[in-house]
C-alpha positions in Angstrom: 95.0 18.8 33.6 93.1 22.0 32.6 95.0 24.8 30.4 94.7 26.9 33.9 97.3 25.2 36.6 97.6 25.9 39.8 100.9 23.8 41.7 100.4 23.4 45.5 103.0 22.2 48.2 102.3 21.5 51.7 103.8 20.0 54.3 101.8 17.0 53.8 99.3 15.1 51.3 96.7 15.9 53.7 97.1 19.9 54.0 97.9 19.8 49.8 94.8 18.2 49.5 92.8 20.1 51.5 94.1 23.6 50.0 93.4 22.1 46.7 89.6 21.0 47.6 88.9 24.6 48.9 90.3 26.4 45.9 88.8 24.0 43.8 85.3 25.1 45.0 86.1 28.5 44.3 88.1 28.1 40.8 86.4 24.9 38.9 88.1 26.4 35.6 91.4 25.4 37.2 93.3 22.2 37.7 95.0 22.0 41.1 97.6 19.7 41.3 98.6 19.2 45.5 102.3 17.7 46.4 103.7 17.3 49.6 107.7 18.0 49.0 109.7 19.9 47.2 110.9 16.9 45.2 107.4 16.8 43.9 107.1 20.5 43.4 110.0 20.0 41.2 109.6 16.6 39.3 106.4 18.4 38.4 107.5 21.8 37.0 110.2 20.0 34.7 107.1 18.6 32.9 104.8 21.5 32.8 105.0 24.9 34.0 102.2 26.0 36.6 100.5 29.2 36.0 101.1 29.5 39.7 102.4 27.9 42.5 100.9 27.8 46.4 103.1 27.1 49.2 102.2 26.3 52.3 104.4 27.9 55.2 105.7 24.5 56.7 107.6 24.0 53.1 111.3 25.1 52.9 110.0 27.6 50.8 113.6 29.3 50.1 115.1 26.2 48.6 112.0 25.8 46.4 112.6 28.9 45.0 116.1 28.6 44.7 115.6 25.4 42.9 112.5 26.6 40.8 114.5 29.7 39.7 116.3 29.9 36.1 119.0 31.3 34.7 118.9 34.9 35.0 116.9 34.9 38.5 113.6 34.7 36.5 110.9 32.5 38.2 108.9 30.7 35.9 105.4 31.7 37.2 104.1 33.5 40.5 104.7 32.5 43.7 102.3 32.4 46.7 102.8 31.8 50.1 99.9 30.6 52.8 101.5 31.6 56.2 99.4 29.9 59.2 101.9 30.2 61.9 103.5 33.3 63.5 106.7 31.6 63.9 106.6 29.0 61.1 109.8 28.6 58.5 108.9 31.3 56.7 108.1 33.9 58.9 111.3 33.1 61.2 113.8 33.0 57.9 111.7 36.3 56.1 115.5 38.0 56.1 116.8 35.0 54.9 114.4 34.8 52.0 114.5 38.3 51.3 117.8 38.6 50.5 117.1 34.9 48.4 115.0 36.8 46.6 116.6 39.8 46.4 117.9 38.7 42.7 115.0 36.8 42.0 112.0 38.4 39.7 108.6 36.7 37.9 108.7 37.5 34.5 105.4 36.5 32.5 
């Protein structure tokens, strides 16, 4: 894996792998690593830290973050979000996530 990580979690292998191809072409100094659940995500980040993580809206993104976040409400690296669907999990929990995050902060 290069020094330059970037964690992806989609809704499926296929979507992760997609995302990853695409940023890929546009990043080739960065390794992508693309997951499908949240398990992964996780299993992952207890052996490295990603410099970043991309998550596609059809993830439970709020219990990633809750799970991903350590003591202190300090994520360990930025989090982005692909949103592809008006009324996808994110967009139709956003209070629910903002208040999730309410506590929450990205510390580098």
């Amino acid at each position: 894996m290069n020094n330059n990580t970037v964690l992806i979690v989609a809704g499926d292998h296929h979507d992760a792998a997609r995302y990853a191809t695409l940023l890929e072409e546009d990043e080739p100094d960065h390794g992508f690593l693309a997951v499908a659940t949240i398990e992964e995500a996780l299993a992952f980040c207890e052996q490295i830290t990603p410099d970043c993580i991309v998550v596609d809206d059809s993830v439970e993104i709020q219990d990633l973050l809750i799970s991903l976040t350590v003591q202190g409400g300090i994520l360990p690296c930025p989090v982005v979000t692909i949103v592809r669907q008006p009324n996808s999990l994110l967009s139709t929990s956003l209070p629910e996530l903002t208040q999730a995050l309410s506590a929450t902060e990205y510390k580098p």
